[in-house]
KEVO-523354 format. One record per residue (C-alpha): residue number from 1; residue in one letter; x, y, z. Coordinates in pm, whole numbers, plus 50000, padded with zeros to 5 digits. Example, Ala and Ser with C-alpha at 12.3 -4.5 7.8 and 13.67 -1.06 7.14 Angstrom:
BEGIN
ATOM,i,aa,x,y,z
ATOM,1,A,51230,49550,50780
ATOM,2,S,51367,49894,50714
END
This chain:
BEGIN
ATOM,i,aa,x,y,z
ATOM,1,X,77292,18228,40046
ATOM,2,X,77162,18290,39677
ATOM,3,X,77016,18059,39442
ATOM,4,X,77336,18107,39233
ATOM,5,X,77558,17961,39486
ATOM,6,X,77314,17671,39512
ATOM,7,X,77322,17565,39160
ATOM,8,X,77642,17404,39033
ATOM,9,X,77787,17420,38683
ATOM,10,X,78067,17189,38525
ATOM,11,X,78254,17383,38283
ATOM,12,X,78469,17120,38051
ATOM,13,X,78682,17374,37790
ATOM,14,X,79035,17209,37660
ATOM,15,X,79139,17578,37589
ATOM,16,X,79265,17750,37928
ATOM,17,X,79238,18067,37892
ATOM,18,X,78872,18042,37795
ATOM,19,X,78791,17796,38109
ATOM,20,X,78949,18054,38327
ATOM,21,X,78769,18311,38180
ATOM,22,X,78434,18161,38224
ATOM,23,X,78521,18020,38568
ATOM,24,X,78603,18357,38655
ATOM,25,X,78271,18501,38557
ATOM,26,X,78036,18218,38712
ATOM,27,X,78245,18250,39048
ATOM,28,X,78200,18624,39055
ATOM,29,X,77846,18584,38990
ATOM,30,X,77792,18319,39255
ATOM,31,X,77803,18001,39068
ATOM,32,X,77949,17689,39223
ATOM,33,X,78177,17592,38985
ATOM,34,X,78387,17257,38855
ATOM,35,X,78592,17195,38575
ATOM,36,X,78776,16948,38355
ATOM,37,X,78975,16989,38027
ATOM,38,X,78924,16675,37845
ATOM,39,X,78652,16448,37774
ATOM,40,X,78719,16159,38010
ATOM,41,X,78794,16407,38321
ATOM,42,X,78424,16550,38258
ATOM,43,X,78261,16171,38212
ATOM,44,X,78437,16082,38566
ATOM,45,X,78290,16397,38730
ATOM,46,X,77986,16351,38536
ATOM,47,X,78009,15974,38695
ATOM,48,X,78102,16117,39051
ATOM,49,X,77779,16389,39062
ATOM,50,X,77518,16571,38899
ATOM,51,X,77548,16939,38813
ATOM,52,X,77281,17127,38716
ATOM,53,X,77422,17267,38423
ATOM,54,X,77691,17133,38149
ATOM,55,X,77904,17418,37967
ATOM,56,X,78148,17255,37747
ATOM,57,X,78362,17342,37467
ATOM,58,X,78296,17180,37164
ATOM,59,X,78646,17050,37072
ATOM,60,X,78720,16808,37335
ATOM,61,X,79069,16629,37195
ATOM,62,X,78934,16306,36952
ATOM,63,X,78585,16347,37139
ATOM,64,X,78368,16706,37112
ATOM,65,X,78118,16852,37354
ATOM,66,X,77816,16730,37140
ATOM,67,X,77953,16343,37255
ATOM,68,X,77969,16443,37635
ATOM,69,X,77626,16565,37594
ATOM,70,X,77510,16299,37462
ATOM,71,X,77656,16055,37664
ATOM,72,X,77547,16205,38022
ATOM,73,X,77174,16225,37876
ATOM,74,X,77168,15830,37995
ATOM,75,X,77254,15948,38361
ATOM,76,X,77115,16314,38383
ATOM,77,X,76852,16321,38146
ATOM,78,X,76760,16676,38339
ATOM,79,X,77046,16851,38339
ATOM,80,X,77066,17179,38124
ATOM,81,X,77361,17196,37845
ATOM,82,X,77569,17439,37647
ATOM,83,X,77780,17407,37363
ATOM,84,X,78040,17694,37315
ATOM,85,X,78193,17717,37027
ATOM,86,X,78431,18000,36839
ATOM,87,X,78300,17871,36536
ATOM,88,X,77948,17906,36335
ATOM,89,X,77816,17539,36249
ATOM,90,X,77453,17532,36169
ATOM,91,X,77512,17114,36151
ATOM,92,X,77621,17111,36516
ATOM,93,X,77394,17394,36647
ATOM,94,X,77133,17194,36520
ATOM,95,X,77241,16853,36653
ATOM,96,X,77339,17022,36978
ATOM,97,X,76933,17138,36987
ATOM,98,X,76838,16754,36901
ATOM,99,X,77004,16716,37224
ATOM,100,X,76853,16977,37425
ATOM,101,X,77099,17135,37447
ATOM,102,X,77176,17527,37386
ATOM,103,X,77448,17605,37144
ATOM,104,X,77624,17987,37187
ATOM,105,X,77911,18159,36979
ATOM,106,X,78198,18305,37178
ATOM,107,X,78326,18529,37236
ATOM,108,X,78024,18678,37365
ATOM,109,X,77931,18965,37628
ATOM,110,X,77961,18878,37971
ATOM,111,X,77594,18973,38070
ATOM,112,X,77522,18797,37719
ATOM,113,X,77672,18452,37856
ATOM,114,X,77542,18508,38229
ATOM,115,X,77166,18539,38075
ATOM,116,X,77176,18257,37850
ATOM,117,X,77309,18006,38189
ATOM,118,X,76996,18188,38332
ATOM,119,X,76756,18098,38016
ATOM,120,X,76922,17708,38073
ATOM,121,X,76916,17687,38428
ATOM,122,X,76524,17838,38456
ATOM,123,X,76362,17764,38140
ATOM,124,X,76058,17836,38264
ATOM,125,X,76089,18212,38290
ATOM,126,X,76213,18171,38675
ATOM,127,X,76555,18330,38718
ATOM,128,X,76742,18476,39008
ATOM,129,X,76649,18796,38837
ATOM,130,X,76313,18773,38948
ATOM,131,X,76393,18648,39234
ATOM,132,X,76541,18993,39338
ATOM,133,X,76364,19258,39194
ATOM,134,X,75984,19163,39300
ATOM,135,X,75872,19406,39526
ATOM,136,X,75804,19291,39841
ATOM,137,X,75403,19134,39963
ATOM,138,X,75241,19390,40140
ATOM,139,X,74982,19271,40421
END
């Protein structure tokens, strides 16, 4: 089992054919994955569990991402974020970094996306990365 299939992400996106897209990649790179398309479908499985990782769209219907950020700091003051927007808002990248939360522009490269969940996930330099390419201890 890898550390990737042991860490679980909540992807909340109200566009489909981005939260398929990003599903797709996470699964494929070992990611246990849940979603929701709207704001109050993420707050129940935000209610319901703890992920270790938040990647949500930032237009969420009347609500945005920034507000389900916000509002699961009270019950997972740990978990890592990311806002993902199409558009360039130094405002809300700002106020999504008050929040401690990372804020990316997509569309973005694959291995670009995949590195930044890394960054969030293991902000201390750790990363399944390193995890696999250490050579092993010799007696």
């Amino acid at each position: 089992m890898t550390e990737q299939s042991q860490r679980s992400i909540l992807v909340v996106e109200s566009d489909p054919f981005d939260l398929s897209d990003m599903v797709r990649l996470l699964e494929r790179a070992g990611y246990r994955v849940a979603t929701a398309a709207a704001f109050a479908e993420a707050k129940h499985l935000l209610a319901s569990g703890s992920p270790d990782l938040l990647i949500t769209g930032l237009r969420l219907g009347p609500y945005n991402g920034l507000h389900l950020v916000l509002r699961s700091r009270t019950d997972h003051p740990t978990m890592a974020a990311i806002v993902v927007s199409r558009f360039a808002d130094p405002v809300l990248e700002a106020e999504a970094h008050r929040q401690h939360a990372d804020y990316l522009l997509r569309p973005m490269p694959d291995d670009d996306f995949l590195g930044a969940i890394d960054r969030s996930l293991y902000p201390h330099g750790h990363s399944t990365a390193d995890l696999h390419s250490s050579a092993p201890i010799q007696p």
